[in-house]
KEBAKE-362299 format. One record per residue (C-alpha): residue number from 1; residue in three letters; x, y, z. Coordinates in Angstrom, 1 decimal. Last residue first. Example, Ala and Ser with C-alpha at 12.3 -4.5 7.8 and 13.67 -1.06 7.14 Angstrom:
{n 2 | res SER | px 13.7 | py -1.1 | pz 7.1};
{n 1 | res ALA | px 12.3 | py -4.5 | pz 7.8};
// end
This chain:
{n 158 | res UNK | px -2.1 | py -38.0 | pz 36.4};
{n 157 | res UNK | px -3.4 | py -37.2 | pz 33.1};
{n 156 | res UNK | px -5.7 | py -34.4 | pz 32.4};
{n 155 | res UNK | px -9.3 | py -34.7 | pz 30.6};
{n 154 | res UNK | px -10.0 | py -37.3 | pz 27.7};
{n 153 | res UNK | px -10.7 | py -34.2 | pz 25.7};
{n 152 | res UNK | px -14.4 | py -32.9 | pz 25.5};
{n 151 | res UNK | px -14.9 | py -31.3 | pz 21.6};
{n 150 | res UNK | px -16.6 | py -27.8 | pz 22.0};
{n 149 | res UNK | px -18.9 | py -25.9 | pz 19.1};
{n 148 | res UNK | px -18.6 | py -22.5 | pz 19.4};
{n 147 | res UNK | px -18.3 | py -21.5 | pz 15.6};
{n 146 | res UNK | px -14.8 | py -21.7 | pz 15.1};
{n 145 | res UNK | px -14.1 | py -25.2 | pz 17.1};
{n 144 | res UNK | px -13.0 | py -24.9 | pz 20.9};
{n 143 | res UNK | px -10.7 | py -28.6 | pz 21.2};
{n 142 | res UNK | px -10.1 | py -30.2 | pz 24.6};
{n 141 | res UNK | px -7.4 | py -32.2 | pz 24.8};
{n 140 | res UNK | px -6.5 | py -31.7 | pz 28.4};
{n 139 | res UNK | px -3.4 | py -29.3 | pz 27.2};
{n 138 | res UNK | px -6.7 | py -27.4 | pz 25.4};
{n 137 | res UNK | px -6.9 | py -27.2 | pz 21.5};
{n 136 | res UNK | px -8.2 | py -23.9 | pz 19.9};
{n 135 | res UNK | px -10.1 | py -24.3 | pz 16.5};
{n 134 | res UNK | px -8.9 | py -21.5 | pz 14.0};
{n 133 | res UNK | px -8.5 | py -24.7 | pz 11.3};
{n 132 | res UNK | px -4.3 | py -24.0 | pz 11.5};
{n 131 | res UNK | px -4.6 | py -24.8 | pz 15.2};
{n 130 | res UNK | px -4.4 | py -22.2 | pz 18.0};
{n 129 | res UNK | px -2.6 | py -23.8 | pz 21.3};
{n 128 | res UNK | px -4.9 | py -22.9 | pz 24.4};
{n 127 | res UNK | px -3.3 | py -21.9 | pz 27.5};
{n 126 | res UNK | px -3.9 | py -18.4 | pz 26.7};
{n 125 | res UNK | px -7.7 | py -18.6 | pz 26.3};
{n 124 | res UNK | px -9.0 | py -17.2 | pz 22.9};
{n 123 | res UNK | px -10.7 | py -14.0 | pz 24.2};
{n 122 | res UNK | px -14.5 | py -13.9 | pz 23.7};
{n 121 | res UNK | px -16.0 | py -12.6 | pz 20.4};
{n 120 | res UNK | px -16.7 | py -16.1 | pz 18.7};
{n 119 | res UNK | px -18.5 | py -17.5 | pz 21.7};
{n 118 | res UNK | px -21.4 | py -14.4 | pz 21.4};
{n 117 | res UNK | px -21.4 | py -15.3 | pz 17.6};
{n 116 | res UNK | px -22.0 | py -18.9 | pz 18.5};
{n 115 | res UNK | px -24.7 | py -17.9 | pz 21.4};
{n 114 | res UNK | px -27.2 | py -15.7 | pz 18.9};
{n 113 | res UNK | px -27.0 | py -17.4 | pz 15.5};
{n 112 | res UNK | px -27.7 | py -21.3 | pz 15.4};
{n 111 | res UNK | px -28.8 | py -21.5 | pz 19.3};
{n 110 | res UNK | px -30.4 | py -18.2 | pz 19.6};
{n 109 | res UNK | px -32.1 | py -18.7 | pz 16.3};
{n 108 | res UNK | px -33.7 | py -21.9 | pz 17.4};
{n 107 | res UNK | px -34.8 | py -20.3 | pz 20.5};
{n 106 | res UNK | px -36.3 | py -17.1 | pz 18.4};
{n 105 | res UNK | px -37.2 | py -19.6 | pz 15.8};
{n 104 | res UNK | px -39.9 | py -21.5 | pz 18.3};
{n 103 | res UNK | px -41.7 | py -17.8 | pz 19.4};
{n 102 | res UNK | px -41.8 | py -16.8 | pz 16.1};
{n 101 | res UNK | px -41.7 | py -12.6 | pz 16.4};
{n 100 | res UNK | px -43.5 | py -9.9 | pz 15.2};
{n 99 | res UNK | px -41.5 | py -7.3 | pz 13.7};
{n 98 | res UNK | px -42.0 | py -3.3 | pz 13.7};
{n 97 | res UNK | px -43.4 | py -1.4 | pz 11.1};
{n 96 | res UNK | px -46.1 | py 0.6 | pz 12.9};
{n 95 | res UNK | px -48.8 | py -1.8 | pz 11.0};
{n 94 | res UNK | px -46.5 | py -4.6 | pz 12.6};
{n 93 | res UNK | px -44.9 | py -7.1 | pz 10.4};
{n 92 | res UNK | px -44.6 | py -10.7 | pz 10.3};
{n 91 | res UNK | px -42.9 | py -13.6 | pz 11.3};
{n 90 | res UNK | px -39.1 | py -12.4 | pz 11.7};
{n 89 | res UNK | px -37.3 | py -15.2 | pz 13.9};
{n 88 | res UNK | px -35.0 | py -16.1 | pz 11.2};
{n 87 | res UNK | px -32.5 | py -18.7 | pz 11.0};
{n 86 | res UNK | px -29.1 | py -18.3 | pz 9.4};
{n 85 | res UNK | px -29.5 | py -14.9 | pz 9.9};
{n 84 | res UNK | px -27.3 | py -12.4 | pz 7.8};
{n 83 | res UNK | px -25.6 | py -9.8 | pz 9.9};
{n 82 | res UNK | px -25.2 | py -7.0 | pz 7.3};
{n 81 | res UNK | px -23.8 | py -3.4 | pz 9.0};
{n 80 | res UNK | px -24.5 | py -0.1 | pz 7.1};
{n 79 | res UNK | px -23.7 | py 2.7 | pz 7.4};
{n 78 | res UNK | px -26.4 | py 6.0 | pz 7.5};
{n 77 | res UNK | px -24.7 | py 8.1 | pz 9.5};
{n 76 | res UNK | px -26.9 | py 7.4 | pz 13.0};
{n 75 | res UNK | px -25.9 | py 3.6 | pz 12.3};
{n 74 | res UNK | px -27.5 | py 1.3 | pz 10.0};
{n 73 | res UNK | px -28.8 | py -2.7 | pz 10.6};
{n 72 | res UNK | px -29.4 | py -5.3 | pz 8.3};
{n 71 | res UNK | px -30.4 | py -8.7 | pz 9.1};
{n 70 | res UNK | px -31.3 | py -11.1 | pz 6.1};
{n 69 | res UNK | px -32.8 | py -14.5 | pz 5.7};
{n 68 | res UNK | px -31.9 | py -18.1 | pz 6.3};
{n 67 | res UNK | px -35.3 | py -20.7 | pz 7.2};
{n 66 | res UNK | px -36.9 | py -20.9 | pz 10.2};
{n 65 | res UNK | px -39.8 | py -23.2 | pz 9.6};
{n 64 | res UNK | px -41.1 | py -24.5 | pz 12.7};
{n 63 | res UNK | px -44.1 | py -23.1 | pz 12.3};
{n 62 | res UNK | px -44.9 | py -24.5 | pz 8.9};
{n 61 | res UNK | px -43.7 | py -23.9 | pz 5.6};
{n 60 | res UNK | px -42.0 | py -20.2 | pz 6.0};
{n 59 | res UNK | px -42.1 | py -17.6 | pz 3.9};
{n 58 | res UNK | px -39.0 | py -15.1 | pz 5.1};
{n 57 | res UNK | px -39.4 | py -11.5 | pz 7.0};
{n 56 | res UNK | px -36.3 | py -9.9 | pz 6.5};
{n 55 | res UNK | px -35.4 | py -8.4 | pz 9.5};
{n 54 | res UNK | px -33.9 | py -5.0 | pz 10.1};
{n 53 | res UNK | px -32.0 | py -2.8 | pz 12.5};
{n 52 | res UNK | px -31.8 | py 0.5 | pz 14.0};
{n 51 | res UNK | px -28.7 | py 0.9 | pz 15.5};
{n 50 | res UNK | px -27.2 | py 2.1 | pz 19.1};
{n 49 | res UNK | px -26.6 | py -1.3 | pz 20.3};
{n 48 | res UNK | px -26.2 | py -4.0 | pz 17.6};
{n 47 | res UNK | px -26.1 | py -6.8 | pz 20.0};
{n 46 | res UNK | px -28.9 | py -6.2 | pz 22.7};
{n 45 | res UNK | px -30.4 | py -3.5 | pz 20.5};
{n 44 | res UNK | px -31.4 | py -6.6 | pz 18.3};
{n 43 | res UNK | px -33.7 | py -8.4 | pz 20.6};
{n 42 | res UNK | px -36.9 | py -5.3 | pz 20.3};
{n 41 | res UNK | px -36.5 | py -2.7 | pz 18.3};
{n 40 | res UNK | px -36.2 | py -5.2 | pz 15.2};
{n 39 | res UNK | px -37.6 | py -3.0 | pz 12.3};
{n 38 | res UNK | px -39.6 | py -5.1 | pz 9.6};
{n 37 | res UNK | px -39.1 | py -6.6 | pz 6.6};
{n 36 | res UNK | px -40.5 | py -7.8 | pz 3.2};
{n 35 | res UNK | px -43.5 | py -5.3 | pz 3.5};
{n 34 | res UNK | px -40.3 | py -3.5 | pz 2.4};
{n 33 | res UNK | px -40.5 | py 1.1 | pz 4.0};
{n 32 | res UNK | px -38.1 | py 0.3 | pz 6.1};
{n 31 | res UNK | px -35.6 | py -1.8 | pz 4.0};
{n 30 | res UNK | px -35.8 | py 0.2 | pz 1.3};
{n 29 | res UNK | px -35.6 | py 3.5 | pz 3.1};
{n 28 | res UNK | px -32.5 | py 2.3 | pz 4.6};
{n 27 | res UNK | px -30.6 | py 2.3 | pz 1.4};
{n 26 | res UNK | px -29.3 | py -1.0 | pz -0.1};
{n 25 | res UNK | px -26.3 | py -2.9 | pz 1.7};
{n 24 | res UNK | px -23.7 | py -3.8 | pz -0.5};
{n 23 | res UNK | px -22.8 | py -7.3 | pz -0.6};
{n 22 | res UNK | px -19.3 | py -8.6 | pz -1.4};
{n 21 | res UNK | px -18.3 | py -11.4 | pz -3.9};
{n 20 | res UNK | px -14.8 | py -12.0 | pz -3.6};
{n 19 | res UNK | px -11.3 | py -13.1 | pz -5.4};
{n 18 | res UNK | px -10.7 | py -9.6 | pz -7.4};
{n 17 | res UNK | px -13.9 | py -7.9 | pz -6.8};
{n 16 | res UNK | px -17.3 | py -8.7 | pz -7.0};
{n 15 | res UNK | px -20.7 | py -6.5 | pz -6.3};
{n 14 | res UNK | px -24.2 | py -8.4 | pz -5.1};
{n 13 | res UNK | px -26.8 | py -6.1 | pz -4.8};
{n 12 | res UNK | px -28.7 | py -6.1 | pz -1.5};
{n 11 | res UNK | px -31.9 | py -7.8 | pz -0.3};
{n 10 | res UNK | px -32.0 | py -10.5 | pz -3.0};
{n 9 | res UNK | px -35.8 | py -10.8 | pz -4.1};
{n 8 | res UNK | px -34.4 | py -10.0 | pz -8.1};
{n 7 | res UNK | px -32.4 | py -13.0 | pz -7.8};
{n 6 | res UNK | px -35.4 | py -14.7 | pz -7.2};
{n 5 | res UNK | px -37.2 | py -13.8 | pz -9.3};
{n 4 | res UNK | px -34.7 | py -13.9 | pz -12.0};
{n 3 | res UNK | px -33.8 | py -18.1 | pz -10.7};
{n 2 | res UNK | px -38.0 | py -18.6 | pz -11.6};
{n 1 | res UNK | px -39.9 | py -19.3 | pz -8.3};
// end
């Protein structure tokens, strides 16, 4: 694919300002009218409640292809809220515009996506001692990395 067609595929347009490229979230009409997504009535109410939401349907190689792609969703005013996938469970769309799901990318997406931004939102523990990285570090050693991902200290000492 030529770097304009692609470019031109981007969901949103891209807008800079001092220091930062920011996104800006196209109307919803695009997004529900795209054979290039569908709407998500079904897993993302469960995180976005009270908005209708979008997937962008990627190509995939195989099956187990779950490549990046988009994840819009809009409240009852029309705002919009950009949750970019870094692994898609879109696999097609529905003739009532709805998506069809890839069984193996909805676990994959709920280990890469789902469970790490649930982690992210829960209260830092008190005890914990925040480091400069945003990792927490535990008096047993134990270290909370941004992310979700958890480092086993050597456990307390006696």
């Amino acid at each position: 694919m030529a770097a304009s067609a692609a470019i031109n595929h981007l969901p949103s347009k891209l807008t800079t300002a001092p220091g930062m490229i920011q996104r800006e979230c196209r109307e919803e009409s695009f997004y529900s009218s795209s054979s290039d997504y569908c709407l998500d009535d079904f897993f993302s109410p469960f995180t976005h409640s009270g908005q209708r939401c979008y997937r962008q349907i990627p190509n995939r190689d195989s099956y187990f292809s779950c490549p990046a792609s988009e994840h819009v969703c809009f409240d009852e005013e029309g705002n919009c809220d950009e949750s970019p996938d870094r692994s898609s469970i879109a696999e097609s769309r529905e003739s009532d515009g709805t998506c069809n799901f890839n069984e193996y990318c909805v676990l994959e997406h709920t280990a890469v996506d789902f469970f790490p931004a649930i982690l992210s939102e829960l209260p830092t523990p008190t005890l914990g001692r925040q480091l400069p990285d945003g990792s927490v570090r535990f008096p047993d050693g134990s270290i909370i990395h941004p992310g979700g991902r958890v480092t086993l200290g050597p456990g307390p000492k006696f």
